[in-house]
Backbone as JSON Lines, residues from 0, in Angstrom:
{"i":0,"aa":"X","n":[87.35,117.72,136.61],"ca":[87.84,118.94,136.01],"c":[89.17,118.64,135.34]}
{"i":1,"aa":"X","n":[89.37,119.28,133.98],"ca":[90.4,118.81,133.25],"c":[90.92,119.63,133.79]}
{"i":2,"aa":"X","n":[92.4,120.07,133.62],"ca":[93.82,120.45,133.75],"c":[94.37,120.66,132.22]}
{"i":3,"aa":"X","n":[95.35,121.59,132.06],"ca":[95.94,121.51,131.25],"c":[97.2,120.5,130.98]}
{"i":4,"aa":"X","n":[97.36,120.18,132.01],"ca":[98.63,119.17,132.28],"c":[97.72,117.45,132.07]}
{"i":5,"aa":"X","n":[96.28,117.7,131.81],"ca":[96.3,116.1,132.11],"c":[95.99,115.9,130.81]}
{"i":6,"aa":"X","n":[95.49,116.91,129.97],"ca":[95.2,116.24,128.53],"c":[96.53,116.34,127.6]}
{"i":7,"aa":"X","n":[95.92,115.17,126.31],"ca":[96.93,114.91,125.84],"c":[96.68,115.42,123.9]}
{"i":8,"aa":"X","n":[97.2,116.07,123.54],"ca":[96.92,116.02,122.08],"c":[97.74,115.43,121.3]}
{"i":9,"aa":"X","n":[97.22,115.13,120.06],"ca":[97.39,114.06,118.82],"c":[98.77,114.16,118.43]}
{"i":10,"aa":"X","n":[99.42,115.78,118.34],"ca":[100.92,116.14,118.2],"c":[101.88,115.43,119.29]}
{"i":11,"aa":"X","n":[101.81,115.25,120.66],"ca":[102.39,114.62,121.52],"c":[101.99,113.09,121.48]}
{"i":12,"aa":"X","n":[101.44,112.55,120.21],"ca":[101.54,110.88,120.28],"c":[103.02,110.56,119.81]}
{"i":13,"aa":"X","n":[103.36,109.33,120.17],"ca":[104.6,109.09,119.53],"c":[104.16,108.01,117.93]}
{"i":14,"aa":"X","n":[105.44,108.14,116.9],"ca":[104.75,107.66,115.6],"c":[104.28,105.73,116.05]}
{"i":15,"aa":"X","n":[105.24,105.62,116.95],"ca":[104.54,104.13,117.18],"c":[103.54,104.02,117.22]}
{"i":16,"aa":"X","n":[102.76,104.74,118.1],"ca":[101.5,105.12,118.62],"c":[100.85,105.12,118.18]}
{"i":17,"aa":"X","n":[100.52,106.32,117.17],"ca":[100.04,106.26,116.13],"c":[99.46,105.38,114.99]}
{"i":18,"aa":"X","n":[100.81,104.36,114.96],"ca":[100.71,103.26,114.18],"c":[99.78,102.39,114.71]}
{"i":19,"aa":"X","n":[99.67,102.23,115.89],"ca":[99.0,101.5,116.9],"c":[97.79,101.78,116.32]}
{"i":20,"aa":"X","n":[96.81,102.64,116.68],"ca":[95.85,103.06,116.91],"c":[95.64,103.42,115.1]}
{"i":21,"aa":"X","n":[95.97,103.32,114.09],"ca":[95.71,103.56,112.83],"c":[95.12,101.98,112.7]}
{"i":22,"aa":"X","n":[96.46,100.99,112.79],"ca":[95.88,99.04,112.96],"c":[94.2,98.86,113.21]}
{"i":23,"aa":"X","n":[93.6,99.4,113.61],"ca":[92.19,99.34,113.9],"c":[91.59,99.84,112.98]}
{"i":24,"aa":"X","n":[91.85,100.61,112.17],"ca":[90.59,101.85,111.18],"c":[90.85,100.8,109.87]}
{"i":25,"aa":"X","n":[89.68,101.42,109.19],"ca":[89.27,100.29,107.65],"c":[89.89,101.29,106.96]}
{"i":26,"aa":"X","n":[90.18,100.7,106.16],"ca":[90.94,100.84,104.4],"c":[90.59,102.97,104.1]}
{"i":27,"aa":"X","n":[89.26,102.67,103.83],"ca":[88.97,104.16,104.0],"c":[89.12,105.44,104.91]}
{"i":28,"aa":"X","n":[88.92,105.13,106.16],"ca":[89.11,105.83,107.41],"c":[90.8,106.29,107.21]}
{"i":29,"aa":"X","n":[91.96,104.83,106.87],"ca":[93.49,105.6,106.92],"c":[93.79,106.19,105.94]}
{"i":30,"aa":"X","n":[93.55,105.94,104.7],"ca":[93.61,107.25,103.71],"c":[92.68,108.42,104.29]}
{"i":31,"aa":"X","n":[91.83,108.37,104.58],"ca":[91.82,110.04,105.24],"c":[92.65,110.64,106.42]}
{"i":32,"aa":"X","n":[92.81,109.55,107.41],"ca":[94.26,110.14,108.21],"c":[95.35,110.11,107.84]}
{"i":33,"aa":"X","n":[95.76,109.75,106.94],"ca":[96.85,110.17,106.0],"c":[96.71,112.03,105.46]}
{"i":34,"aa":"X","n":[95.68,112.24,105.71],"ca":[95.9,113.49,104.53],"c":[95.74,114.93,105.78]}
{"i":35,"aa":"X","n":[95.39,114.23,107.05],"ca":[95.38,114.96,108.18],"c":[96.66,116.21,108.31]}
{"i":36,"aa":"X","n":[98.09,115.51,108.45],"ca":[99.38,115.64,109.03],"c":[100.3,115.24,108.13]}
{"i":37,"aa":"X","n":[101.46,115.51,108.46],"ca":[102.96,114.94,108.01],"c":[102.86,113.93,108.75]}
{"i":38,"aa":"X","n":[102.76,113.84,110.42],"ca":[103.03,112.43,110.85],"c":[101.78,111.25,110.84]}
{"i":39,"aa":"X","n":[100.54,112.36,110.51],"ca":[99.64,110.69,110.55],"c":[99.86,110.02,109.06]}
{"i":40,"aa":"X","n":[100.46,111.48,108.0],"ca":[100.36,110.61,106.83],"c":[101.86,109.44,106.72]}
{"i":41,"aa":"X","n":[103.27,109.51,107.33],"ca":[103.89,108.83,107.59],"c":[103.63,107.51,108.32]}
{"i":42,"aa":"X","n":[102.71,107.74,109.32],"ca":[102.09,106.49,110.2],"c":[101.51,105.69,109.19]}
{"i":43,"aa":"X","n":[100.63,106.7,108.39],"ca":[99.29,105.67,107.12],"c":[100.29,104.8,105.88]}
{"i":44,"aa":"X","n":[101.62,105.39,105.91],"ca":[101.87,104.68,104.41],"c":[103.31,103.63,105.15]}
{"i":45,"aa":"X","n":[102.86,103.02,106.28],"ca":[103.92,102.45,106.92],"c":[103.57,100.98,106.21]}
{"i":46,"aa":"X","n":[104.6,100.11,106.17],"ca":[104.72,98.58,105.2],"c":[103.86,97.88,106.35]}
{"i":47,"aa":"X","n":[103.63,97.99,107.41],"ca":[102.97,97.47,108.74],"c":[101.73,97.34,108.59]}
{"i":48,"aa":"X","n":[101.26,98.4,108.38],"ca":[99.79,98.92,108.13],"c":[99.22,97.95,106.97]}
{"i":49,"aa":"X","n":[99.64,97.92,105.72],"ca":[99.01,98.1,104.44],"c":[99.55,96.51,104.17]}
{"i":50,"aa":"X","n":[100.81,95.76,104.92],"ca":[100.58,94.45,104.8],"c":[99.82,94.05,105.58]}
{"i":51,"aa":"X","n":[99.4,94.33,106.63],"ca":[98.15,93.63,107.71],"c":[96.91,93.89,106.87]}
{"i":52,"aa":"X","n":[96.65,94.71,106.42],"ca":[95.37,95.1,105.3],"c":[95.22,94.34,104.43]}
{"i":53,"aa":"X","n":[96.19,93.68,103.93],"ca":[96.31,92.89,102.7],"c":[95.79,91.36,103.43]}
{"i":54,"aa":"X","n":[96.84,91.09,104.31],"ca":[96.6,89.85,105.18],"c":[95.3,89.36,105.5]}
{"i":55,"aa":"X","n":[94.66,90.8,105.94],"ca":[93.54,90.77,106.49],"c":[92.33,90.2,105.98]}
{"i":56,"aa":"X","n":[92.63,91.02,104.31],"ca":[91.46,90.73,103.1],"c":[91.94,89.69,102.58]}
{"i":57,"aa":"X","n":[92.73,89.0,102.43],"ca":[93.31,88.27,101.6],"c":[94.19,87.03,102.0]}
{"i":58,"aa":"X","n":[93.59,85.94,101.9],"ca":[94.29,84.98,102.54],"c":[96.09,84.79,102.08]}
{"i":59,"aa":"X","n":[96.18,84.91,101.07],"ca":[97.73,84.58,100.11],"c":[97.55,86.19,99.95]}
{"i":60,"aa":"X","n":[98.77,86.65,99.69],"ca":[99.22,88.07,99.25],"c":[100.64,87.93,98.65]}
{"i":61,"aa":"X","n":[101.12,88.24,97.17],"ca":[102.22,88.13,97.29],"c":[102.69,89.42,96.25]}
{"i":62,"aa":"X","n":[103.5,90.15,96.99],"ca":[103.71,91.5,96.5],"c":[104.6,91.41,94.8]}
{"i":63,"aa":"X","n":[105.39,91.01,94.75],"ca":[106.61,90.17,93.78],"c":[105.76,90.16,92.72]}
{"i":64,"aa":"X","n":[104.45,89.19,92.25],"ca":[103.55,88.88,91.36],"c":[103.42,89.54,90.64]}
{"i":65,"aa":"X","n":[103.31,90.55,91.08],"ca":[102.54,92.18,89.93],"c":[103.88,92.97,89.63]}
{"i":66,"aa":"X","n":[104.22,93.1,88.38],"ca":[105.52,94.0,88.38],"c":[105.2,95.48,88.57]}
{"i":67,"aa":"X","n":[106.11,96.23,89.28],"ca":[106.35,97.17,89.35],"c":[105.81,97.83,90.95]}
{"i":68,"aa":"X","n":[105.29,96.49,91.47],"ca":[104.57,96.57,92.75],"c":[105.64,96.82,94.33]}
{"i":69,"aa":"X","n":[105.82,97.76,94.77],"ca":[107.0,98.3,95.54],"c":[106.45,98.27,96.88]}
{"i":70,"aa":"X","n":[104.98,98.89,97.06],"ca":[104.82,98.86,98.59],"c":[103.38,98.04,98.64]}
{"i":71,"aa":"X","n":[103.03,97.87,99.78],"ca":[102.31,97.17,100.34],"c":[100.16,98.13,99.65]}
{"i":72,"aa":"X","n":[101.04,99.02,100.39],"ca":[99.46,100.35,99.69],"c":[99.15,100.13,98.24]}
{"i":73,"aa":"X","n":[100.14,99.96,97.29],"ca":[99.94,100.05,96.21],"c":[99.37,98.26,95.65]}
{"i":74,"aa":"X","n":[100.19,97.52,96.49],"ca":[99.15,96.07,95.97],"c":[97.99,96.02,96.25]}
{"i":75,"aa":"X","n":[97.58,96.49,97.85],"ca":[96.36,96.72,98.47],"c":[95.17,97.18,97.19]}
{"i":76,"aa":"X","n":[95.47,98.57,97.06],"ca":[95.0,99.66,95.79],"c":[94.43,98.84,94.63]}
{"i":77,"aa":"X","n":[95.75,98.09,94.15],"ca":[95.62,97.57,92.78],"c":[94.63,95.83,92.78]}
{"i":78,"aa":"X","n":[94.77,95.38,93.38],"ca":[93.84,94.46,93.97],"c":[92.75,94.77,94.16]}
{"i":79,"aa":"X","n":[92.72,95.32,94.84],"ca":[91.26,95.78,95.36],"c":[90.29,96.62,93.94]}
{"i":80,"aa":"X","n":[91.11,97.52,93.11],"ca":[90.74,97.99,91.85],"c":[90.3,96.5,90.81]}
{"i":81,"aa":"X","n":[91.03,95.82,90.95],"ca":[90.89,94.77,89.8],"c":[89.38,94.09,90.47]}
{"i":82,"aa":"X","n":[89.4,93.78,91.93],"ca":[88.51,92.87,92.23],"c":[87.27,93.74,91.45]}
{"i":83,"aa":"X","n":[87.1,94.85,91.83],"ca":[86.02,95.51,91.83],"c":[85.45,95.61,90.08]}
{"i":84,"aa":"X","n":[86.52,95.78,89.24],"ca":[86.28,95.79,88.15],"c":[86.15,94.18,87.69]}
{"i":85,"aa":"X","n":[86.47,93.41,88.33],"ca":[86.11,91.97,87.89],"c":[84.83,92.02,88.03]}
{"i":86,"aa":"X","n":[84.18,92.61,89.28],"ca":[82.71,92.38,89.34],"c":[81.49,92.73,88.67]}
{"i":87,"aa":"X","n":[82.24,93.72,87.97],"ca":[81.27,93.92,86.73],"c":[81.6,93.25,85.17]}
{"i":88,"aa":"X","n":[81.98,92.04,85.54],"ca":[82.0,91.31,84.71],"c":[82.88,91.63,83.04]}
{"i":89,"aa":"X","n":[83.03,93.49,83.31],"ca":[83.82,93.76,82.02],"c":[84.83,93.6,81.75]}
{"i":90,"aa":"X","n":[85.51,93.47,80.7],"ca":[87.14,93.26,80.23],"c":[87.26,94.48,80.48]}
{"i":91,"aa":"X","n":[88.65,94.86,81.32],"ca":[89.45,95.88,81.08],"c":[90.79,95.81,81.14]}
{"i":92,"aa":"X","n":[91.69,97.16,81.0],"ca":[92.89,97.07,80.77],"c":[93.58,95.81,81.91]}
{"i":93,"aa":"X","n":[93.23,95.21,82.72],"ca":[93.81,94.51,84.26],"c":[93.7,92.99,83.34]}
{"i":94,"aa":"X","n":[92.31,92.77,83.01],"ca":[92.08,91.48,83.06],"c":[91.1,91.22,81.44]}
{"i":95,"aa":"X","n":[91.52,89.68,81.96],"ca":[89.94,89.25,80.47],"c":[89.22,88.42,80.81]}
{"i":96,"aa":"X","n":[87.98,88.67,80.51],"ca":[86.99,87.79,80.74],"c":[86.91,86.39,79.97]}
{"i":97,"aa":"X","n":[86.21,85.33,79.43],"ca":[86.11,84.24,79.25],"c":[84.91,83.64,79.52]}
{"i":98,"aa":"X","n":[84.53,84.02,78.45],"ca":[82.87,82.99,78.93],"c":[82.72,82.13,77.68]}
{"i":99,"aa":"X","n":[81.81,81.08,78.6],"ca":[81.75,79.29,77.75],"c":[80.4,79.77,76.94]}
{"i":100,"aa":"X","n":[80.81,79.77,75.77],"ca":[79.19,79.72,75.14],"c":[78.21,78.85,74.82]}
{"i":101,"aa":"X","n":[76.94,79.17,75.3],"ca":[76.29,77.95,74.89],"c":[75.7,77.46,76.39]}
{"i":102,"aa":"X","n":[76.79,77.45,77.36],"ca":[76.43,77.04,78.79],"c":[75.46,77.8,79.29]}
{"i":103,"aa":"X","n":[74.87,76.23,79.76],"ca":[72.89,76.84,80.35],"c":[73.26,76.72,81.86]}
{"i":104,"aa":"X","n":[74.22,75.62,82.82],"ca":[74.27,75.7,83.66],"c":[74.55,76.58,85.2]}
{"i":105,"aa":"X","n":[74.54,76.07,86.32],"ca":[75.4,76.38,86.89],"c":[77.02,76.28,86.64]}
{"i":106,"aa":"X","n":[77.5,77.17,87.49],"ca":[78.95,77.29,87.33],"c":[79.55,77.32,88.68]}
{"i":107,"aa":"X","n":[80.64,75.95,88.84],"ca":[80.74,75.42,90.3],"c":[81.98,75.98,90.79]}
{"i":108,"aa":"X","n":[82.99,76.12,89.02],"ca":[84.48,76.55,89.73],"c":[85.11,77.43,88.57]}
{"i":109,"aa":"X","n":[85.91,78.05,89.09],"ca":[86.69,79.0,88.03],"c":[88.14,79.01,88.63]}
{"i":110,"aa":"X","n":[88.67,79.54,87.38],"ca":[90.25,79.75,87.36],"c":[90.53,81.06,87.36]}
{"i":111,"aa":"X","n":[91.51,81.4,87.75],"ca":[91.89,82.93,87.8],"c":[93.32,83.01,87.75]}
{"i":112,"aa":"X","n":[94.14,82.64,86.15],"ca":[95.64,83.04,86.18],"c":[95.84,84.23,86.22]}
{"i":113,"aa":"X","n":[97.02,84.41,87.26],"ca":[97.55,85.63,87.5],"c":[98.39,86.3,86.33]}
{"i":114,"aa":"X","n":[98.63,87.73,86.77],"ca":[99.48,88.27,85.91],"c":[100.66,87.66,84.94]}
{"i":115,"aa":"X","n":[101.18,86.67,85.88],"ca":[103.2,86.33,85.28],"c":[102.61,84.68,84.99]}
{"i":116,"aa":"X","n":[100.97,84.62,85.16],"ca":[100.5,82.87,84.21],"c":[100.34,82.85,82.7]}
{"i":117,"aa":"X","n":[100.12,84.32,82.54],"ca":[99.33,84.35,81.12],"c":[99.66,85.19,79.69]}
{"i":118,"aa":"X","n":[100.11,85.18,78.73],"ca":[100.66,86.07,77.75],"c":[99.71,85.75,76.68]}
{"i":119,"aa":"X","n":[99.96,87.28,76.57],"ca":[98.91,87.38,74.54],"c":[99.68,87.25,73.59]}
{"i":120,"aa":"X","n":[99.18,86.98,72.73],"ca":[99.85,87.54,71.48],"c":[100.82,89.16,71.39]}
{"i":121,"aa":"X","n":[99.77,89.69,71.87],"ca":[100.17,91.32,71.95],"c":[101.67,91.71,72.85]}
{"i":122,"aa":"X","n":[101.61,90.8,73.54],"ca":[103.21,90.5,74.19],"c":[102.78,91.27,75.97]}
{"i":123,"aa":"X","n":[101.21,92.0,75.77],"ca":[100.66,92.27,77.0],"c":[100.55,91.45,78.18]}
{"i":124,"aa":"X","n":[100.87,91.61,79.65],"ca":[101.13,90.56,80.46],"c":[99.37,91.33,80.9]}
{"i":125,"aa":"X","n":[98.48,90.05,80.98],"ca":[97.15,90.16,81.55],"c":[96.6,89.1,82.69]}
{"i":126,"aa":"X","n":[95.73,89.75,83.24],"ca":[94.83,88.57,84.15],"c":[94.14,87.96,82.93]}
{"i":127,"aa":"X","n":[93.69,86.3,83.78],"ca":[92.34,85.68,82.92],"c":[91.71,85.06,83.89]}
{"i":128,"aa":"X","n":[90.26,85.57,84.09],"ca":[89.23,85.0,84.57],"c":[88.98,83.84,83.32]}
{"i":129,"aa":"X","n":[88.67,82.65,83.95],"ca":[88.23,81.16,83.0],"c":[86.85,80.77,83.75]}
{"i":130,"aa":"X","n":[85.77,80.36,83.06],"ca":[85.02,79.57,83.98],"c":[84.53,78.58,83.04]}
């Protein structure tokens, strides 16, 4: 038989706590507890969180690379946006594609200069997928 004294609700966690127990949930799950509360959304946009996320997916992470890149959520975000749009193979505003014409083969290795490797003409700082 519960008690009122033995349970505990989500308002009486402390924000450590919180933080704790956010460390476990995927990418999707903490943006929705973010939008719960004032304090779960403070817990969700902690530099703790969203660099272990990065770590997690990503062997190298380096925030600095991408200008204008301030927190950890927002490299996460923007990464994760580019990968996804890499995979459909289209040029967009992030990156450019590069394909060998003519090539019948397999394809064993590719290059991928980063943002601060590569300049256009246009004076635009871009990704380049090479293969």
């Amino acid at each position: 038989v519960r008690t009122p004294e033995s349970t505990m609700s989500a308002e009486s966690l402390s924000l450590d706590c919180i933080i704790h127990l956010f460390s476990y949930l995927e990418v999707p799950d903490l943006l929705r507890a973010a939008q719960v509360n004032k304090a779960w959304n403070e817990a969700a946009e902690t530099t703790f969180l969203w660099r272990n996320m990065c770590l997690k997916r990503w062997a190298f992470c380096n925030i600095s690379v991408i200008p204008g890149m301030r927190s950890w959520k927002k490299y996460y975000l923007h990464r994760s946006n580019l990968e996804s749009k890499m995979k459909s193979g289209q040029p967009s505003v992030d990156y450019t594609c590069k394909a060998i014409r003519g090539h019948n083969g397999v394809i064993y290795e590719m290059a991928y200069l980063s943002e601060k490797e590569h300049m256009f003409a246009t004076g635009k700082v871009k990704s380049t997928v090479c293969t």
